[in-house]
LUMLUM-780095 format. One record per residue (C-alpha): residue in three letters; residue number from 1; z, x, y. Coordinates in steps of 0.2 Angstrom, whole numbers, plus 5000, padded with zeros to 4 digits. Example, Ala and Ser with C-alpha at 12.3 -4.5 7.8 and 13.67 -1.06 7.14 Angstrom:
BEGIN
 resn resi   zz   xx   yy
  ALA    1 5039 5062 4978
  SER    2 5036 5068 4995
REM end
This chain:
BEGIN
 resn resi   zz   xx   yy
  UNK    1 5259 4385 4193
  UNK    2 5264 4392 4210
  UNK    3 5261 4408 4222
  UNK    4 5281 4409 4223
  UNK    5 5286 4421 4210
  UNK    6 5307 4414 4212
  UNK    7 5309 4401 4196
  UNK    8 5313 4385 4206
  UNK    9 5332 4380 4202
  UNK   10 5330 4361 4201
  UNK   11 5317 4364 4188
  UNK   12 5333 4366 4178
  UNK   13 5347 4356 4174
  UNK   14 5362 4358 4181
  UNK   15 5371 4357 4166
  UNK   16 5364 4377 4161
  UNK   17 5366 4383 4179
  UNK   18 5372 4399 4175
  UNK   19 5376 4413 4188
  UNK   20 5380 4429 4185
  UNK   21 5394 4438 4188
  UNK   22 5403 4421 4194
  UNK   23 5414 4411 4188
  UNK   24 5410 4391 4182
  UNK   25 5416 4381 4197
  UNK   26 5403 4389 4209
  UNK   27 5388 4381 4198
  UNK   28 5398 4366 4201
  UNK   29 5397 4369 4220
  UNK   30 5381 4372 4221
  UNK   31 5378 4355 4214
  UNK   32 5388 4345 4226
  UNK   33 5379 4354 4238
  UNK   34 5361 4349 4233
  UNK   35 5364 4332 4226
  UNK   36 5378 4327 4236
  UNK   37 5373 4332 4253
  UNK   38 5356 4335 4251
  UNK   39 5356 4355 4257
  UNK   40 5343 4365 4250
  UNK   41 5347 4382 4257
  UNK   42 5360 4393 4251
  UNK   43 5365 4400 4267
  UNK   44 5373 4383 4270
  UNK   45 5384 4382 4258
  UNK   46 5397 4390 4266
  UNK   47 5411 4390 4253
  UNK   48 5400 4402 4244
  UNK   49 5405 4419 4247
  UNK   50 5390 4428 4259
  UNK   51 5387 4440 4245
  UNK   52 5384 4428 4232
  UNK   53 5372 4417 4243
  UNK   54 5362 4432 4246
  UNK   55 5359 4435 4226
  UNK   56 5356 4418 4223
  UNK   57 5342 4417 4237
  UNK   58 5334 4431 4229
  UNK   59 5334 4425 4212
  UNK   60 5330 4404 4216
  UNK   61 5319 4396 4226
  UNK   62 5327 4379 4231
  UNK   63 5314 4370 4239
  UNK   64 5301 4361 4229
  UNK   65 5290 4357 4245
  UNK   66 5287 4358 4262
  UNK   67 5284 4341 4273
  UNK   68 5267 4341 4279
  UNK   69 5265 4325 4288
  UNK   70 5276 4309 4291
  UNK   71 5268 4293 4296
  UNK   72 5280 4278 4301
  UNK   73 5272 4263 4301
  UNK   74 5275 4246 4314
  UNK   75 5285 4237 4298
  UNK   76 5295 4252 4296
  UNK   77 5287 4259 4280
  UNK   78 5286 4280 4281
  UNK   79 5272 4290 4269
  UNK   80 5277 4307 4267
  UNK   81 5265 4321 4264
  UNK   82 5274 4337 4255
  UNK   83 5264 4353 4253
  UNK   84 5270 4362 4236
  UNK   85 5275 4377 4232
  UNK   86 5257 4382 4228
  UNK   87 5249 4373 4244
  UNK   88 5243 4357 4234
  UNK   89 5247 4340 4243
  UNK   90 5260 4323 4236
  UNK   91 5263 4308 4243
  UNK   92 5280 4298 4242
  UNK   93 5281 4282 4253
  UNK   94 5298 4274 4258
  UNK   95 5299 4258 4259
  UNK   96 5312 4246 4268
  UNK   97 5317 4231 4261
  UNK   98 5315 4212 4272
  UNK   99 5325 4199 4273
  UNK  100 5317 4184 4260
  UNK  101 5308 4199 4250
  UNK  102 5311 4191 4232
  UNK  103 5331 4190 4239
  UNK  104 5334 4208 4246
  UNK  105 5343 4212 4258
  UNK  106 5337 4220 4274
  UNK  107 5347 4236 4271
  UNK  108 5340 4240 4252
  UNK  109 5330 4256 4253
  UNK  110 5315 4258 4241
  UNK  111 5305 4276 4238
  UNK  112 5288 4274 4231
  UNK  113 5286 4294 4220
  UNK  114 5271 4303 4212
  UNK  115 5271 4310 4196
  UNK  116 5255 4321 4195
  UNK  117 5244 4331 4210
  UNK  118 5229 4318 4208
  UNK  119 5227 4308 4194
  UNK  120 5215 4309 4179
  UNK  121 5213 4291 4175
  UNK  122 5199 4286 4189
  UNK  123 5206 4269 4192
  UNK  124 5192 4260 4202
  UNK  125 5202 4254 4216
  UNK  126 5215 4271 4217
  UNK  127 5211 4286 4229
  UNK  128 5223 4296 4219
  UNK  129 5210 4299 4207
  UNK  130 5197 4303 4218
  UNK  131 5195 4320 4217
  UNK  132 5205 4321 4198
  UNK  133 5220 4329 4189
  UNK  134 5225 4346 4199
  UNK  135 5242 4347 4186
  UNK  136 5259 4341 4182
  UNK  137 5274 4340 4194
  UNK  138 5288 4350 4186
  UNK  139 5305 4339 4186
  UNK  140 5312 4348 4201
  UNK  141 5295 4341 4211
  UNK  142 5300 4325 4206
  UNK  143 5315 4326 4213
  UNK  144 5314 4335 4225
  UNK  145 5305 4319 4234
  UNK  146 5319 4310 4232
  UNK  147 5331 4322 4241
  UNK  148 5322 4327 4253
  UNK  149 5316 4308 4256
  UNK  150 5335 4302 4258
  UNK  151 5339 4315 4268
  UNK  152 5326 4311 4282
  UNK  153 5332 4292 4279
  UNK  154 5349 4295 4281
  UNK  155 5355 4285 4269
  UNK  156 5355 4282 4250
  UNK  157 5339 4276 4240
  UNK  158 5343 4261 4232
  UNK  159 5326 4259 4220
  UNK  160 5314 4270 4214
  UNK  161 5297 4268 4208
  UNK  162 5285 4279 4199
  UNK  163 5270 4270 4205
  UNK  164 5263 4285 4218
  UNK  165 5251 4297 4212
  UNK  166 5247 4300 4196
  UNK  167 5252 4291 4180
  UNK  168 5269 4294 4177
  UNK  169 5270 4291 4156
  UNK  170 5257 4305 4154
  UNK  171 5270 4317 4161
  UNK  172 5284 4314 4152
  UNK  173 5291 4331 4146
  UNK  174 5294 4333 4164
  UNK  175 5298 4315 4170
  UNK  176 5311 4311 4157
  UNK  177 5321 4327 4160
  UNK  178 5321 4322 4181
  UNK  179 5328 4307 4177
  UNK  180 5342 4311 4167
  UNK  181 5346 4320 4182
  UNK  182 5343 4305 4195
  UNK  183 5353 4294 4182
  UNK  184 5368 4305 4180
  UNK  185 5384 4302 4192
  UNK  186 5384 4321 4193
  UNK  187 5366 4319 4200
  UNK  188 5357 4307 4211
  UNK  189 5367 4293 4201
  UNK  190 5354 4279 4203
  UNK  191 5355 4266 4191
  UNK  192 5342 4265 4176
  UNK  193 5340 4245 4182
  UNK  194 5336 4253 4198
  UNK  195 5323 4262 4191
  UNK  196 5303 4255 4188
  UNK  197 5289 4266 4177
  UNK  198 5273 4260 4181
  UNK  199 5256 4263 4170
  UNK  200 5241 4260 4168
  UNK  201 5241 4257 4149
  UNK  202 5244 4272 4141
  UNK  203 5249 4263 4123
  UNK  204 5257 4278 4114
  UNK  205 5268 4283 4128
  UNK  206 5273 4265 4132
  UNK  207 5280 4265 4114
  UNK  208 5290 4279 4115
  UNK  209 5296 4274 4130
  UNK  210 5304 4261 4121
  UNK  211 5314 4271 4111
  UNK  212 5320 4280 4125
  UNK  213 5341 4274 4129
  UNK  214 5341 4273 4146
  UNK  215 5335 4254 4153
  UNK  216 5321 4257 4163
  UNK  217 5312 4244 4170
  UNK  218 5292 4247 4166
  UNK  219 5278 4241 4176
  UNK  220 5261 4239 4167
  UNK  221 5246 4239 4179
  UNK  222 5234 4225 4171
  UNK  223 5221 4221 4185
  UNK  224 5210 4209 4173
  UNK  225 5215 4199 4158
  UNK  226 5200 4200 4149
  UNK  227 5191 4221 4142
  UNK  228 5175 4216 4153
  UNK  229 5185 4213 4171
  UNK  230 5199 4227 4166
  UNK  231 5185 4240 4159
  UNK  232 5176 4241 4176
  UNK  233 5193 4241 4185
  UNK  234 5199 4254 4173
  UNK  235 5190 4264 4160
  UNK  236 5207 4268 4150
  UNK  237 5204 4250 4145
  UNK  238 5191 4258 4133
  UNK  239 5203 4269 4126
  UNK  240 5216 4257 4124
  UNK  241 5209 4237 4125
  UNK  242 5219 4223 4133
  UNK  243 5223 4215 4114
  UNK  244 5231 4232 4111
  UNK  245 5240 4234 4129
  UNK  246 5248 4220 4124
  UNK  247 5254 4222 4107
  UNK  248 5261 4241 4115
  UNK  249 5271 4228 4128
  UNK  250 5278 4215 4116
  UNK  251 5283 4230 4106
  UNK  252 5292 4236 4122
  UNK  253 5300 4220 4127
  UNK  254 5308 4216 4108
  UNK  255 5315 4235 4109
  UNK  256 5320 4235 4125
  UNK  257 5325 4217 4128
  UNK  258 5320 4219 4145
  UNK  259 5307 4208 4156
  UNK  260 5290 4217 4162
  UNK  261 5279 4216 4177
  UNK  262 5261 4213 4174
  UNK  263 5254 4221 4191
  UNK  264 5237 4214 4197
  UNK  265 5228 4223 4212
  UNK  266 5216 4204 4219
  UNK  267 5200 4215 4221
  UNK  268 5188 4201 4229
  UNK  269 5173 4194 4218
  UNK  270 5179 4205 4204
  UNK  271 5195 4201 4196
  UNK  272 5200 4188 4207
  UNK  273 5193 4172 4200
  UNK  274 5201 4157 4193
  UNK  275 5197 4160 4176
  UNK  276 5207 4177 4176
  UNK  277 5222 4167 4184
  UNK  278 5222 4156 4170
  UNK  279 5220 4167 4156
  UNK  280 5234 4181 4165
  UNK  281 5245 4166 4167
  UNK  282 5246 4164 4147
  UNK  283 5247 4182 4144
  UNK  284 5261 4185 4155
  UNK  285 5269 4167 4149
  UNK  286 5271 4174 4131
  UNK  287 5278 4190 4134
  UNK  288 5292 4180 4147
  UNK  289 5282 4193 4162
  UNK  290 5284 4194 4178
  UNK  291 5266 4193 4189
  UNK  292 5267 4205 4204
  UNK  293 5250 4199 4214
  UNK  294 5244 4215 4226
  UNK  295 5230 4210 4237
  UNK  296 5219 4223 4239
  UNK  297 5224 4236 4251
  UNK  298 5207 4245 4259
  UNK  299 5205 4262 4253
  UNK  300 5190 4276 4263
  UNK  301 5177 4279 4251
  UNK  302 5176 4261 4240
  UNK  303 5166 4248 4244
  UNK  304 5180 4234 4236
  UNK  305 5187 4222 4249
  UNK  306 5204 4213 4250
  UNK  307 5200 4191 4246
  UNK  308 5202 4180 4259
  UNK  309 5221 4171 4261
  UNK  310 5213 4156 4256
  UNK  311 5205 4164 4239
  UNK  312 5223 4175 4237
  UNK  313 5233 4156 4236
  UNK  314 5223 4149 4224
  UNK  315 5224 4162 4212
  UNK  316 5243 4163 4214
  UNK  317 5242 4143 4213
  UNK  318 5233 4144 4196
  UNK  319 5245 4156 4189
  UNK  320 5259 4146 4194
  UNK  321 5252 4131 4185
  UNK  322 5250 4140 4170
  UNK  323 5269 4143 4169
  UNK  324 5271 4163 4174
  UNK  325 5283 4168 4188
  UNK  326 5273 4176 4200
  UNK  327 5278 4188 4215
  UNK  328 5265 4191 4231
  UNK  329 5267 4208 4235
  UNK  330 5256 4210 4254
  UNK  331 5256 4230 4253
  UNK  332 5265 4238 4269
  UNK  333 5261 4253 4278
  UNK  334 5243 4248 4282
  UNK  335 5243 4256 4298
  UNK  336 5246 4273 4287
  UNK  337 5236 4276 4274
  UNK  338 5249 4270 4262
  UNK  339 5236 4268 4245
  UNK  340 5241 4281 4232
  UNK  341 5234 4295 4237
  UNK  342 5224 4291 4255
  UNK  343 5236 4304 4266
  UNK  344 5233 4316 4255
  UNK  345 5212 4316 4253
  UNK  346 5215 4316 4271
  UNK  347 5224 4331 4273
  UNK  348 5215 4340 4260
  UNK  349 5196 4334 4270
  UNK  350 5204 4341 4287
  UNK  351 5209 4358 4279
  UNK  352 5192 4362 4273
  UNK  353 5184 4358 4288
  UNK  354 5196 4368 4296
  UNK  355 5193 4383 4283
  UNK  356 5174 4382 4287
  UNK  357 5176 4381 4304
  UNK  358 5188 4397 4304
  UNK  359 5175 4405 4292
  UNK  360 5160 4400 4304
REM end
């Protein structure tokens, strides 16, 4: 998977860090280092004796990335751009909380992560699958984006959600074993009620999500309340129909006894008319859901255009009469690319042209 030919060490749990030749307590060290003070370089941790950072350089690779670019936005919101290990490109965006923003307080710090390199599902409205899967992040990539992201912060993340590139249930083997790391006191200790899965409907993996003991919270990303609208919004809705979506969420919900958000990206003319609100309203009514309503934010390369305010109120109008709590979520970070995936097609689009410029 990468060029580097050192195993990367948060790829394993700290519970089986196991160095040779040293004696328990210094795995322990190493720990507090990375998850408590965020350094990922042994020659700072300076209650190591020199000899011992020198073998463990040699044998582990500490950082998972590299920052590539960071764009800070006028309303505070920062996108990073990470090159990997391997030179592929990731996106996490950090977002600050407002005052009067569904009751959060100004201080609360929210990192949007990705799960995947690209994305396989070709969401109409999502760059992040423009150009496809490229692969897996392993579970020290996953969390190496929230270190290094609350190290640049200065402060601690508050919330986490899995709603960056990629489609975070698909990755599971690696994305459950980061987050019993991000969970534990001995880790990144963020609470499981702090924590948010989104997906785009992947039925079988939402079920066994529901089984997992940890509460997380889990997002579902609906975008039409009917197969036609959500099939030309998103082709896994052929794989896995809206009747069966569903079903795999009131499953969830009994098991779980947790509330879910419905997500619903207002795409104008195509999923945005009063119809739709009616029928999302009773969906999201019987399963007690929550509606996060996301005007579309402009991505390069699609034609789809964000509906006018007064279209966007009378949808969240007509839900609200049907009975379903709704949330307006206005998307920050305009100003910087901040759609899934938009920094790093960028990126990648500069590079070649700057590969075919060197080779001309």
């Amino acid at each position: 998977m990468n060029n580097n030919s050192k195993p990367l060490l948060l790829d394993q749990p700290p519970q089986k860090w196991a160095f040779e030749g040293t004696q328990a307590f210094r795995a322990k060290q190493v720990r507090q280092w990375i998850y408590e003070r965020e350094v990922l370089d042994f020659d700072e941790m300076t209650n190591l004796p020199a000899n011992l950072r020198g073998e463990l350089d040699k044998a582990w690779d500490l950082r998972p990335m590299e920052m590539a670019r960071l764009q800070g936005s006028e309303d505070t919101t920062r996108k990073f751009l990470w090159r990997l290990r391997d030179g592929q490109y990731i996106e996490s965006v950090l977002i600050p909380a407002t005052p009067g923003n569904d009751g959060e307080r100004a201080s609360r710090m929210t990192l949007c992560v990705s799960s995947q390199v690209g994305c396989a599902l070709a969401c109409k409205f999502c760059a992040s699958g423009l150009d496809g899967l490229k692969r897996n992040l392993s579970a020290g990539e996953i969390l190496g984006q929230v270190l290094l992201a609350r190290k640049e912060a200065g402060r601690r993340i508050d919330n986490l959600v899995f709603m960056g590139m990629g489609e975070p249930l698909a990755n599971l083997p690696n994305l459950l074993p980061a987050l019993d790391i991000i969970l534990s006191p001995e880790g990144l200790g963020i609470g499981a009620r702090h924590i948010t899965l989104s997906t785009s409907g992947l039925v079988p993996r939402i079920l066994e999500l529901a089984k997992h003991p940890a509460q997380l919270r889990l997002a579902v990303s609906l975008h039409g309340a009917d197969d036609e609208t959500r099939s030309r919004i998103m082709p896994i809705n052929e794989r896995y129909p809206v009747a069966e979506l569903l079903k795999a969420c009131e499953s969830f919900v009994k098991e779980r006894r947790k509330i879910i958000t419905f997500e619903y990206i207002l795409i104008n003319g195509v999923n945005d008319d009063l119809a739709q609100a009616t029928l999302l309203a009773k969906q999201a009514k019987k399963l007690r859901a929550k509606i996060n309503i996301i005007p579309y934010n402009k991505v390069e390369g699609l034609d789809w255009k964000r509906p006018n305010l007064k279209r966007i109120d009378a949808f969240r109008r007509r839900v609200e009469a049907g009975g379903a709590k709704v949330t307006m979520r206005m998307e920050k970070g305009h100003d910087i690319d901040a759609a899934c995936g938009q920094l790093r097609l960028r990126q990648e689009k500069e590079q070649a042209l700057e590969n075919t410029s060197c080779k001309n």
